[in-house]
C-alpha positions as CSV (number, residue, x, y, z in Angstrom):
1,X,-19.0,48.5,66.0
2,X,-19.3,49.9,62.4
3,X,-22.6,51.8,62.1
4,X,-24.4,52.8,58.7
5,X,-27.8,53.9,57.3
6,X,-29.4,52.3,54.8
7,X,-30.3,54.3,51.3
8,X,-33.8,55.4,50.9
9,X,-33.6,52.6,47.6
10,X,-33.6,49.9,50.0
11,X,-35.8,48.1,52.7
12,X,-34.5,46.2,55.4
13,X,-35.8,42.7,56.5
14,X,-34.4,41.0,59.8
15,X,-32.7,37.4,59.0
16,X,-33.9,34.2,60.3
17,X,-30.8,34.7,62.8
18,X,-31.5,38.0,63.8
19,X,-35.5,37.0,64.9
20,X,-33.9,34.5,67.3
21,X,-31.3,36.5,69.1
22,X,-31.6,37.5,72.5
23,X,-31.5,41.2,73.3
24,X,-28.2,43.6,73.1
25,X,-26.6,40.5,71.1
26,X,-24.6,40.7,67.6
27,X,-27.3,41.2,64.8
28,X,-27.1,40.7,61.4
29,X,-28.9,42.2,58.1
30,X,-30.4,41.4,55.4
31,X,-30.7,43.9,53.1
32,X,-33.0,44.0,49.6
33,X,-32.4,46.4,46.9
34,X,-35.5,47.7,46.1
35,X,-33.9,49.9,43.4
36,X,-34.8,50.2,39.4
37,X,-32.7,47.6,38.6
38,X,-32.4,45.4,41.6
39,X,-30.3,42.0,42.4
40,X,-31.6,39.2,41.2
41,X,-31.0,36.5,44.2
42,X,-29.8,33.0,43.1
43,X,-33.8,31.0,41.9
44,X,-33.8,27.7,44.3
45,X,-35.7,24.9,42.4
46,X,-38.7,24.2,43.1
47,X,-39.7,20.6,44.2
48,X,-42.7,18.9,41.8
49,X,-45.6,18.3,43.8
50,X,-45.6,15.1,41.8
51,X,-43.3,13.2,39.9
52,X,-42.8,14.2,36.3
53,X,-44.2,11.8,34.6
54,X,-47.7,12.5,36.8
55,X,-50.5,14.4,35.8
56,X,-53.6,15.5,38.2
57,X,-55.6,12.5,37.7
58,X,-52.7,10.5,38.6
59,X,-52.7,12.2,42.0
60,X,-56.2,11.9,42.6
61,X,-56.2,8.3,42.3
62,X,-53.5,8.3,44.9
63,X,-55.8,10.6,47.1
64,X,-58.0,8.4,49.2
65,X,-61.7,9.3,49.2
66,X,-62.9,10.9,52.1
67,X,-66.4,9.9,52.2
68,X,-68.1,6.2,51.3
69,X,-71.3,4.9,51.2
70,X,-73.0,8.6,49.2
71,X,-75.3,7.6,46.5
72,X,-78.1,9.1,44.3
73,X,-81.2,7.8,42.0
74,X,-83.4,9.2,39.9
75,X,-86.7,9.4,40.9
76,X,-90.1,10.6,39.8
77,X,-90.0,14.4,40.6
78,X,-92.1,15.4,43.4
79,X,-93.5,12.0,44.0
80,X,-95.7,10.9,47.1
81,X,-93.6,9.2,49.9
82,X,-95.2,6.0,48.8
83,X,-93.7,6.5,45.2
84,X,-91.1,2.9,45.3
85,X,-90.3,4.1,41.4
86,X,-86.8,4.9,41.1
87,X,-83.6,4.3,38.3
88,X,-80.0,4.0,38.6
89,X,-78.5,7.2,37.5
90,X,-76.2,4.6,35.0
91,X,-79.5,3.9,33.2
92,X,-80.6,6.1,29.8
93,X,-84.1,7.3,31.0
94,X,-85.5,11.1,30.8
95,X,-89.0,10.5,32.3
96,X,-91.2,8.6,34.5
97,X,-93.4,5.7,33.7
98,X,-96.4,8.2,34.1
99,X,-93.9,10.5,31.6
100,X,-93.9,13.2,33.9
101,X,-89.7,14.6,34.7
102,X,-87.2,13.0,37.3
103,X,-85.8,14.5,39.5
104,X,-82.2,13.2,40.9
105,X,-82.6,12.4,44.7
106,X,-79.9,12.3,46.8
107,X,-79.5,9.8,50.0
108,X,-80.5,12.7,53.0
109,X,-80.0,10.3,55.7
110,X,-75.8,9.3,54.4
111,X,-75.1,13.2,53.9
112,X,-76.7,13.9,57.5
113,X,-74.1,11.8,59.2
114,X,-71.9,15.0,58.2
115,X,-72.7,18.0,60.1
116,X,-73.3,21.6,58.6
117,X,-69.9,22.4,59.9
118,X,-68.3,19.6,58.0
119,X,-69.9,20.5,54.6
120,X,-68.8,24.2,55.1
121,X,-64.8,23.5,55.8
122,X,-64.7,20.9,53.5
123,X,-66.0,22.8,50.5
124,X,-63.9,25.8,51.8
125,X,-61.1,24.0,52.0
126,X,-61.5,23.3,48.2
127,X,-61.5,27.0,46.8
128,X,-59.0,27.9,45.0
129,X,-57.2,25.0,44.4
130,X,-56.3,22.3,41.5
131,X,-56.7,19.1,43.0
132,X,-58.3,17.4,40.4
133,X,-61.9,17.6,40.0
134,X,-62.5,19.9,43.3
135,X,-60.5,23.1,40.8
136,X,-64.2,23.3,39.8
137,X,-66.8,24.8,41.7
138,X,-69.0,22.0,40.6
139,X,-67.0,19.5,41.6
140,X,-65.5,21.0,44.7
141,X,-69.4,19.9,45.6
142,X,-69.2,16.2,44.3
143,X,-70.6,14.6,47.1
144,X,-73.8,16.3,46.6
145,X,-73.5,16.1,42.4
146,X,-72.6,12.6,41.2
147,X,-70.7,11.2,45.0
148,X,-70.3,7.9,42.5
149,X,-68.6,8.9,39.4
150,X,-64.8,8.0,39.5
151,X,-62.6,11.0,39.5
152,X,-61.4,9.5,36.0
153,X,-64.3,9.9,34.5
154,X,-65.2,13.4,34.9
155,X,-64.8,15.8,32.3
156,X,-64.5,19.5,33.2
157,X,-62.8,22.9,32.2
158,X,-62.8,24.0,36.2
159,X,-66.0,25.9,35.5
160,X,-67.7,27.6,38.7
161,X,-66.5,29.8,41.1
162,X,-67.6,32.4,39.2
163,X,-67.3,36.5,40.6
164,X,-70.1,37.1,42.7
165,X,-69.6,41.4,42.4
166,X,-71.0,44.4,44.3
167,X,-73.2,46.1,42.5
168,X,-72.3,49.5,43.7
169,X,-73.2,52.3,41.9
170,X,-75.8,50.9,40.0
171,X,-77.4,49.8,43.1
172,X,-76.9,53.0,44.8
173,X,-77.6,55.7,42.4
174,X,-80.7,54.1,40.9
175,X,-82.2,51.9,43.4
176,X,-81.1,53.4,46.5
177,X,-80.0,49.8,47.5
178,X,-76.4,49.1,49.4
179,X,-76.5,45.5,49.1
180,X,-77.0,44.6,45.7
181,X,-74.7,42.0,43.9
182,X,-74.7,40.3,40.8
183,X,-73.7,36.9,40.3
184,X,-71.3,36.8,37.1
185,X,-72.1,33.2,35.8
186,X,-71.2,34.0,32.6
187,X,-67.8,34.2,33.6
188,X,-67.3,30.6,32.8
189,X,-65.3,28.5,29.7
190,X,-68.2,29.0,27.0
191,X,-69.7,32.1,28.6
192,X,-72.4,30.8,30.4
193,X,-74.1,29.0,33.7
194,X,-74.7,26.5,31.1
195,X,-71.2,24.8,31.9
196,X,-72.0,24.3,35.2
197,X,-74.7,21.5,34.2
198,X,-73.1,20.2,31.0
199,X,-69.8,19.3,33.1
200,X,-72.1,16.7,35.2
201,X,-74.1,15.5,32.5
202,X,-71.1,14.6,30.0
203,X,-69.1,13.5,32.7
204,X,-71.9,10.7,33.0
205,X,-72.1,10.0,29.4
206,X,-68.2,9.4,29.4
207,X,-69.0,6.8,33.0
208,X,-71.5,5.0,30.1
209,X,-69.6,5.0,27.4
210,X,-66.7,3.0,29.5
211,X,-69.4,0.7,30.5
212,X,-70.4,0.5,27.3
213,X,-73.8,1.9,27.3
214,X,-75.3,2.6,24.0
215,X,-74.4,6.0,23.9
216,X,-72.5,7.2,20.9
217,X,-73.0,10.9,20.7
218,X,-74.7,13.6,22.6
219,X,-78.1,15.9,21.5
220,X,-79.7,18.9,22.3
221,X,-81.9,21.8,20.9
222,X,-80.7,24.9,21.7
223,X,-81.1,28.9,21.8
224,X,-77.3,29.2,21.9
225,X,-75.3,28.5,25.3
226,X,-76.4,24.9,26.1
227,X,-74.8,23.8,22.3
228,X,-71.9,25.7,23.2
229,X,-71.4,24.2,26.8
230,X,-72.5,20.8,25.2
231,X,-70.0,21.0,22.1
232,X,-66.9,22.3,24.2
233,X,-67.5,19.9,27.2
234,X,-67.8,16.8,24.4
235,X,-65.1,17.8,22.5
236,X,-63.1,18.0,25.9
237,X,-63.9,13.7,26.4
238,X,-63.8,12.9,22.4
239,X,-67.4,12.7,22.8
240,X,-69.7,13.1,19.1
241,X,-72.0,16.7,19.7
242,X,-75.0,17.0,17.7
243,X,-77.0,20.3,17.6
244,X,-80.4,21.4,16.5
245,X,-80.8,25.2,16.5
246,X,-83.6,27.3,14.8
247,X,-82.2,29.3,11.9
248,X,-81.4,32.0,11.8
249,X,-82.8,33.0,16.0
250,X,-79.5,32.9,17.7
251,X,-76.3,35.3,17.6
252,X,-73.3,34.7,15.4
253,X,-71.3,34.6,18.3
254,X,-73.3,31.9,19.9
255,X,-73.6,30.2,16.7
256,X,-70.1,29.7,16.0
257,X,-69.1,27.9,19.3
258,X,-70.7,24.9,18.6
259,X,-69.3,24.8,15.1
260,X,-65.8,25.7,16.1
261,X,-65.8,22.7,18.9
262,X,-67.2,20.5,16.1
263,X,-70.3,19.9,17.2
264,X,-72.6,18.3,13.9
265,X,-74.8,21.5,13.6
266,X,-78.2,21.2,12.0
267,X,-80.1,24.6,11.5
268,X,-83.6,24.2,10.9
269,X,-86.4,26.1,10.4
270,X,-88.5,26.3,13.5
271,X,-88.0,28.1,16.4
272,X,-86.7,26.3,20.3
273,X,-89.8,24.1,20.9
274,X,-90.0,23.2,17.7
275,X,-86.0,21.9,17.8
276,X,-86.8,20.2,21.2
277,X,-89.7,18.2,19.7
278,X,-87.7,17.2,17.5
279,X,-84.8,16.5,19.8
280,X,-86.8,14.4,21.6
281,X,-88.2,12.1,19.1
282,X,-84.9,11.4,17.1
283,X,-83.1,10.6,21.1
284,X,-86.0,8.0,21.2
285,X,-85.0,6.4,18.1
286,X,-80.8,6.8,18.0
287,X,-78.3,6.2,20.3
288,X,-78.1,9.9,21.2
289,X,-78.1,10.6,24.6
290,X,-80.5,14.1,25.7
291,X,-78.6,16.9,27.0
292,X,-81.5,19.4,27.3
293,X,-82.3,19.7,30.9
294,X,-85.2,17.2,30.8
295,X,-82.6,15.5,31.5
296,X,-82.3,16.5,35.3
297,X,-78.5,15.7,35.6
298,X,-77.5,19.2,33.8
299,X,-79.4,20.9,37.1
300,X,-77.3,18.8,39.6
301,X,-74.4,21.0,38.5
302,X,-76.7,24.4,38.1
303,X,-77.4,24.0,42.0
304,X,-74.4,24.2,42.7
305,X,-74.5,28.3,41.9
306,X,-76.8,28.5,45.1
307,X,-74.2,26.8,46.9
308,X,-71.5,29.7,45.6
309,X,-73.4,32.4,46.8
310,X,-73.7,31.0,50.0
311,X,-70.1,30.3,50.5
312,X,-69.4,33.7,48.9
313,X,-71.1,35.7,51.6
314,X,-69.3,33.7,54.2
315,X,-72.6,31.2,54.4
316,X,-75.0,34.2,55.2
317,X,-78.2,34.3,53.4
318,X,-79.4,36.9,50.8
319,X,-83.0,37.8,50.9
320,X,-83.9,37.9,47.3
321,X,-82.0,35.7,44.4
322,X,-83.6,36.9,40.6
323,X,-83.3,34.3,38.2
324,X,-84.0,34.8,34.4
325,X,-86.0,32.0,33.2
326,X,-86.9,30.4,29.8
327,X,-86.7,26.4,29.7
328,X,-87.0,26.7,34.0
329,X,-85.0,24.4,35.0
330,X,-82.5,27.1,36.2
331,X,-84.7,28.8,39.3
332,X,-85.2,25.1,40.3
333,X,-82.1,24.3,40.4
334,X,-81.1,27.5,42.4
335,X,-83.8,26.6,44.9
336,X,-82.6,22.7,45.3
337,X,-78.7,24.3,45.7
338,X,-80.4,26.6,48.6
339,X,-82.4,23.6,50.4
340,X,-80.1,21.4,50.2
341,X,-77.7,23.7,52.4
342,X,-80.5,24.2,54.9
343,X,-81.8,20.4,54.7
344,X,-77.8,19.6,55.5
345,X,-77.6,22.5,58.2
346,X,-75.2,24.7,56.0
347,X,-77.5,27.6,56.7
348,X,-80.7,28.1,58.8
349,X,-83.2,29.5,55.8
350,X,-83.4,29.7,52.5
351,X,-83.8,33.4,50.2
352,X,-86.5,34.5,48.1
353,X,-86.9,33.3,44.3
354,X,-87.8,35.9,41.5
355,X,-88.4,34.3,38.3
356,X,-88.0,37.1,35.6
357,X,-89.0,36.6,31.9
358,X,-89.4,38.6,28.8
359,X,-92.9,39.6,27.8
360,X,-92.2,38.3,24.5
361,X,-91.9,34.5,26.3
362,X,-93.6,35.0,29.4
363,X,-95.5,31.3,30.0
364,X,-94.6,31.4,33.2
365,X,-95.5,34.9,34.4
366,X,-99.4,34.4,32.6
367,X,-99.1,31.2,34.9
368,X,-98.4,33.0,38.1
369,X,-100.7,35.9,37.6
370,X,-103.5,33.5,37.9
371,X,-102.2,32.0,41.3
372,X,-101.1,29.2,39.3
373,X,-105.1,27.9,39.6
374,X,-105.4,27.4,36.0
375,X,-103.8,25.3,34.0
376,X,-100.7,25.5,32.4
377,X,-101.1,26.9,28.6
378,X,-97.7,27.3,26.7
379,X,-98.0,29.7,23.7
380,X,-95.8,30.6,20.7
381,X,-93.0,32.5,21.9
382,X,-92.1,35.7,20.0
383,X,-88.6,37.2,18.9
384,X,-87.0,38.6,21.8
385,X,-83.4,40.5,22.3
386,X,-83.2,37.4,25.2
387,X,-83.0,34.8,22.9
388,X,-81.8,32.0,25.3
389,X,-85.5,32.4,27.2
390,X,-87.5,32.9,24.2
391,X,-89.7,29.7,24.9
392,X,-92.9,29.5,25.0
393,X,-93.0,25.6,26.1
394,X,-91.2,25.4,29.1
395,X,-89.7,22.0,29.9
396,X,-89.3,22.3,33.6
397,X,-92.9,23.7,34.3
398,X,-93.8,21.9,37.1
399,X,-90.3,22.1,38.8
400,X,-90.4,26.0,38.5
401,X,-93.8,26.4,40.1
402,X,-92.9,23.8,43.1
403,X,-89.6,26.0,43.4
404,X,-91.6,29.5,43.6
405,X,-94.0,28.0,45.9
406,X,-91.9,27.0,48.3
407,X,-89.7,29.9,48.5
408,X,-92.3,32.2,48.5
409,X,-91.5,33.3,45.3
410,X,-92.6,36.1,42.7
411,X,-92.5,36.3,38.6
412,X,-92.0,39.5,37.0
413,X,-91.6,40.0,33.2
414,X,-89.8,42.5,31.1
415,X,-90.7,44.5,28.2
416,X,-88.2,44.6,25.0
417,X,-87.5,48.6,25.8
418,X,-87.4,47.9,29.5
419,X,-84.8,44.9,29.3
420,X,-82.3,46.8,26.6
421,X,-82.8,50.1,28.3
422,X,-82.0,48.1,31.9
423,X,-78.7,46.7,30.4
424,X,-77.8,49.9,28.6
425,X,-78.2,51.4,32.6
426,X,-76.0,48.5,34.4
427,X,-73.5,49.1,31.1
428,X,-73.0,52.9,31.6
429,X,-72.0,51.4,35.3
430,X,-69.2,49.4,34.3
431,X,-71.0,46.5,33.5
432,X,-71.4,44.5,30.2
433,X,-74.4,42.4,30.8
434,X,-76.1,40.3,28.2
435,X,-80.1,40.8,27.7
436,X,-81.3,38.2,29.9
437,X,-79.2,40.1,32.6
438,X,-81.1,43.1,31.6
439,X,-84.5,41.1,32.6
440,X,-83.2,40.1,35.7
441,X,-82.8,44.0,36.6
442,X,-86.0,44.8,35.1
443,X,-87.4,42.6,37.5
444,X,-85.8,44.1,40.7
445,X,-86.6,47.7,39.2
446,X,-90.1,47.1,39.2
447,X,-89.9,44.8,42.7
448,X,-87.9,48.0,44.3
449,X,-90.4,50.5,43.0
450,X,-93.2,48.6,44.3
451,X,-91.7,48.3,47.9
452,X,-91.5,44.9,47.6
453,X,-87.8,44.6,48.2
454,X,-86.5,47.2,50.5
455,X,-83.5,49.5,50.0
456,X,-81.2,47.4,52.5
457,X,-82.8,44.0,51.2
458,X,-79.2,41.5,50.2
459,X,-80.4,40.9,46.6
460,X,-78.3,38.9,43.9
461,X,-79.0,39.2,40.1
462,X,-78.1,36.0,38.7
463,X,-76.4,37.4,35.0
464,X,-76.1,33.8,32.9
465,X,-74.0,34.8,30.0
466,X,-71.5,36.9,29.1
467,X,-72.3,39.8,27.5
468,X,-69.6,39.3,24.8
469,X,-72.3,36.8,23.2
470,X,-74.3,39.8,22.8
471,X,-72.8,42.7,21.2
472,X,-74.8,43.0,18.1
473,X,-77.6,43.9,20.1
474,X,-75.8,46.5,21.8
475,X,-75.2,47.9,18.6
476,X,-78.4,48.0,17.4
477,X,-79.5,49.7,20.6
478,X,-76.4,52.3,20.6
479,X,-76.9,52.9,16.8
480,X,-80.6,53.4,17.3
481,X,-81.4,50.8,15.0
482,X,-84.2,48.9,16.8
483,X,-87.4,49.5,15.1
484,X,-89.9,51.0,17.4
485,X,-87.5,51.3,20.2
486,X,-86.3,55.2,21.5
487,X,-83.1,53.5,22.6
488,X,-83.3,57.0,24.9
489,X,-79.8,55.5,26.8
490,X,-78.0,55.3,23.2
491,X,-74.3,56.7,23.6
492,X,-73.2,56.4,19.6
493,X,-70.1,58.4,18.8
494,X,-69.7,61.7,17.8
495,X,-68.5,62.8,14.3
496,X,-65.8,65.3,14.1
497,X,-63.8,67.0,11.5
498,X,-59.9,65.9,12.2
499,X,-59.2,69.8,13.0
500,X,-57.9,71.2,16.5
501,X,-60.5,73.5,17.1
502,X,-63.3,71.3,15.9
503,X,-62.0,68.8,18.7
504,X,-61.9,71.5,20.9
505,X,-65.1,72.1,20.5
506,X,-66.7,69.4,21.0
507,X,-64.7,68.4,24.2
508,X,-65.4,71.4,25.8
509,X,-69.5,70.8,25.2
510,X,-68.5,67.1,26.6
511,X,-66.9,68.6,29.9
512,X,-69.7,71.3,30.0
513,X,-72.8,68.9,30.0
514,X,-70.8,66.6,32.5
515,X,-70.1,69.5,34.6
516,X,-73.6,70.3,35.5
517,X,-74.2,66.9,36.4
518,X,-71.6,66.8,39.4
């Protein structure tokens, strides 16, 4: 038998023959050119998944539903056992009859017929993939969202699943931590965890207007990210999207979202609370429904970030979560996420809650530094670089406290230096954080310093929007343009004459100065 080597271009693979020959017998090759302009093999077809004339909803109403008999309400949030008030989550209502906030309760005692195995595979088995609605990692949670709402129905841009990255040289070099992570929820269709929740609650307004609900556009006040989740999402379903915003308190690149979806803008002259007041009395009057997350749908889908994180480390449980917080109904919703999954034996425990707000807005903070004995006093928020938390009226007051009480939880607070000189830090890292981000890390600087979390604590900074939103701060800060601010991480360029040894020059200063720091 002919023998030969084969070229050093060229790798060999056995052939489906060859793997099922007995020993000593007759092989055959395959051989692939591997060379710079290799063979292109004859393309076979591929077969449709579906027929052509089928689109992903189609095939989801094909799909029969795994689970029956899930349901949820809204109910008065934290009511006594004895409370018997409770709504259809179909009906328009934003508060109790005592006016206090709902909450939206799910039926425990249906989802524990599942055990903690069950949820785990089945939302595993949903990662990653297109099936229509589980592409999203809200929806890839739907029996613990809306379990009622008919596939057809939902509205979403497969938000979720967003990068939950190591943190590693910020965490090393200047915290001396190994297990720091940041979870990138600004990696999302508008740029912000704000998707997560608007997904859920315009889905639902699309279930009412097909039952013909008196529902004929959506409403919110807004610092920025919920009108541009709101506005995308309701352009998405052919849904009207109305805005209030204060003038002239939110970035340009926040501002032009809602006005490129076509929301109806209105800029007026007050600052957050004062757009939510009035939010809130015009939904009373029109047939608006509330998107702001009084409305506790919008934190049905923000839970589901806590459920991420979980399934992200493989269903191990950090120690520490830090949440930036303004409105608050974000660190509630990150605690519900986490005690759900150990209510429904996904996990056995559930991490510690930081709270972190700028000292400019800092209700919350006051409120915790006095054990949270006194009574709550909201204040007049002043202008901070984190304009989506610049409120001094939190909504979701009472569901912060219960959250941070039950998982032990601290509040920290961050100066305007501290929080722009924290994201210039994490963005000479390879990061490119937006300002609330830089809270969140404020926060854990001061925690670490203190010894409160401990160098091989798990910790995950939750960063809510992309920093993209936020670049003319960054330039103000790199410029040295902030009044009253040393901006002492500021890396403007350098000037130079457009001459060879005036380059030189300057490069070899560069490389110097770098070189001593090796």
């Amino acid at each position: 038998m002919a023998s030969f080597s084969l070229p050093h271009s060229a790798t060999y693979f056995p052939s489906h023959s060859e793997t099922s020959l007995k020993p000593h017998s007759a092989a055959s090759f395959t051989v692939r050119c591997t060379s710079a302009s290799p063979a292109v093999p004859p393309q076979t077809p591929q077969k449709h998944r579906r027929s052509p004339d089928e689109n992903i909803r189609d095939e989801a109403r094909r799909r029969p539903h795994q689970l029956q008999n899930l349901s949820a309400r809204y109910v008065p949030f934290n009511a006594p056992p004895s409370s018997t008030e409770s709504y259809s989550l179909d009906e328009i209502v934003y508060r109790s009859q005592s006016g206090g906030l709902l909450d939206v309760q799910h039926d425990f005692a249906a989802l524990k017929r599942y055990d903690g195995e069950f949820w785990r595979n089945l939302f595993d088995s949903r990662v990653g993939k297109t099936n229509w609605p589980y592409g999203s990692g809200v929806w890839s949670k739907k029996e613990w969202v809306l379990p009622e709402i008919n596939d057809d129905d939902i509205v979403s841009a497969f938000e979720g699943n967003s990068n939950l990255f190591w943190a590693e040289r910020f965490g090393k070099q200047y915290l001396q931590m190994n297990d720091l992570w940041v979870k990138h929820c600004g990696i999302s269709h508008t740029g912000s965890f704000k998707d997560l929740g608007m997904t859920v609650l315009v889905s639902q307004v699309n279930r009412l207007r097909k039952m013909n609900k008196p529902v004929i556009g959506v409403g919110c006040a807004s610092t920025g990210d919920t009108s541009a989740a709101l506005s995308a999402y309701c352009a998405s379903a052919g849904i009207p999207s109305i805005v209030f915003l204060p003038a002239d308190k939110i970035s340009m690149a926040q501002l032009v979202q809602p006005i490129a979806n076509g929301a109806f803008v209105l800029s007026i002259d007050t600052d957050f609370d004062g757009c939510m007041h009035l939010i809130r009395e015009v939904t009373a009057e029109l047939p608006i429904y509330l998107a702001n997350s009084l409305n506790s749908l919008r934190l049905e889908g923000q839970k589901t970030a806590a459920i991420e994180i979980l399934q992200q480390f493989n269903w191990q449980v950090p120690d520490w979560v830090i949440v930036p917080g303004g409105n608050l109904g974000n660190i509630y919703a990150f605690y519900k996420g986490f005690h759900m999954c150990k209510e429904l034996g996904l996990v056995d425990r559930i991490p510690r809650l930081v709270c972190a707000q700028a000292a400019n807005a800092n209700p919350l903070y006051l409120h915790y530094k006095s054990g949270f004995k006194e009574d709550f006093n909201p204040l007049k928020a002043n202008t901070t670089f984190a304009s989506a938390i610049q409120i001094g009226d939190p909504v979701s007051i009472d569901r912060a406290v219960y959250a941070l009480k039950k998982s032990n939880g601290i509040v920290e607070e961050a100066t305007e230096e501290e929080l722009m000189d924290a994201t210039a830090l994490a963005d000479s890292t390879g990061m490119f954080i937006c300002p609330h981000t830089g809270v969140a890390l404020t926060a854990l600087m001061k925690l670490r310093k203190s010894g409160v979390i401990k160098a091989n604590d798990r910790t995950v900074v939750v960063s809510t929007a992309h920093g993209l939103k936020f670049t003319q701060s960054k330039i103000d800060y790199h410029s040295k343009n902030i009044k009253e601010m040393a901006c002492r991480l500021a890396n403007p360029p350098v000037k130079v004459k457009a001459k060879f040894g005036s380059v030189m020059d300057v490069l070899k200063e560069y490389l110097k100065s770098n070189e001593s720091k090796c």
